[in-house]
C-alpha positions in Angstrom: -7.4 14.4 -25.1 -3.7 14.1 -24.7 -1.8 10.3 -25.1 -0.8 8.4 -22.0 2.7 9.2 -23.3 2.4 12.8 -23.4 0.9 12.8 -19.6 3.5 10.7 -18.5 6.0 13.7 -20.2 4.1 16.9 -18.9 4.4 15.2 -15.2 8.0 14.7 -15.3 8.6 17.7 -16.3 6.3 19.4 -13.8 8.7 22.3 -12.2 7.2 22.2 -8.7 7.3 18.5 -8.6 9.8 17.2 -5.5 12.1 14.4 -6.9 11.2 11.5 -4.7 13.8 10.5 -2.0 16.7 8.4 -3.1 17.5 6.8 0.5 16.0 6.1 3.5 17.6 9.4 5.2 16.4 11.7 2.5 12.8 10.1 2.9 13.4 11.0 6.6 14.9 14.9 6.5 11.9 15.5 4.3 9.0 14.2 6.8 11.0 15.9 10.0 11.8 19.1 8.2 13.2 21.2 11.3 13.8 18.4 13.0 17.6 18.2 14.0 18.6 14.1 12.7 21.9 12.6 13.6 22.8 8.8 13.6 23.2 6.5 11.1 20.8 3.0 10.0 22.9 1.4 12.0 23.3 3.3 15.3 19.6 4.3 15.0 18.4 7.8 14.2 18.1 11.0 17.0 15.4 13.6 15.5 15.4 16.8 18.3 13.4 19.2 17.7 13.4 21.7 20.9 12.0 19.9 23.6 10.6 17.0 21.5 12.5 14.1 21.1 12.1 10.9 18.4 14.6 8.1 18.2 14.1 5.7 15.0 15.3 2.1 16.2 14.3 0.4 13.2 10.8 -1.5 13.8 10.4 1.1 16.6 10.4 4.2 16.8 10.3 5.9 20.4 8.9 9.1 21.6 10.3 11.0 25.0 7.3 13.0 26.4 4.6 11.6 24.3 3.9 15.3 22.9 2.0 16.3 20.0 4.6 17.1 17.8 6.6 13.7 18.7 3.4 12.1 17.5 3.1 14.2 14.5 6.6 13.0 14.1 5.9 9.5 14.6 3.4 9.3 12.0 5.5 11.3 9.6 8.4 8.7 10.3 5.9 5.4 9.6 4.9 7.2 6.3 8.8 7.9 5.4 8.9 4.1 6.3 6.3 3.2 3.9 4.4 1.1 7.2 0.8 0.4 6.6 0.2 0.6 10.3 1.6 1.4 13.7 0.9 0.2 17.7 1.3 2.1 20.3 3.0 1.0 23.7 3.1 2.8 26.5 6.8 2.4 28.5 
């Protein structure tokens, strides 16, 4: 049975292991991969992705159409976010 010390050494050295995000905007290019981001934290995010559009307000994050994919990418932006749960509101 191998020490907790050599676990903790074969899983940072695991080759297919993804370096976790260093900032809030890597966090978010990973969880909306093809998604096309501009913006900044300050101005707000804009995530396109064809038809689909997301914009990240901060506490809020709104959806154009409602779509499955802008869903999708709703939940994948609360998980980048680290939220432990979301409401819905209907505008």
């Amino acid at each position: 049975v191998p020490s907790l010390h050599a676990i903790a050494i074969m899983l940072r050295q695991a080759p297919d292991a993804p370096a976790p995000p260093k900032t809030y905007e890597d966090a978010l290019r990973s969880a909306l991969r093809g998604w096309d981001i501009k913006g900044s934290g300050q101005s707000g995010w804009q995530c396109s992705r064809g038809n689909d559009r997301l914009a990240d307000e901060g506490e809020r994050v709104r959806a154009k159409n409602g779509s499955p994919a802008e869903v999708e990418g709703m939940f994948a932006v609360a998980r980048a976010k680290n939220w432990q749960s979301m409401a819905f509101q209907r505008q």
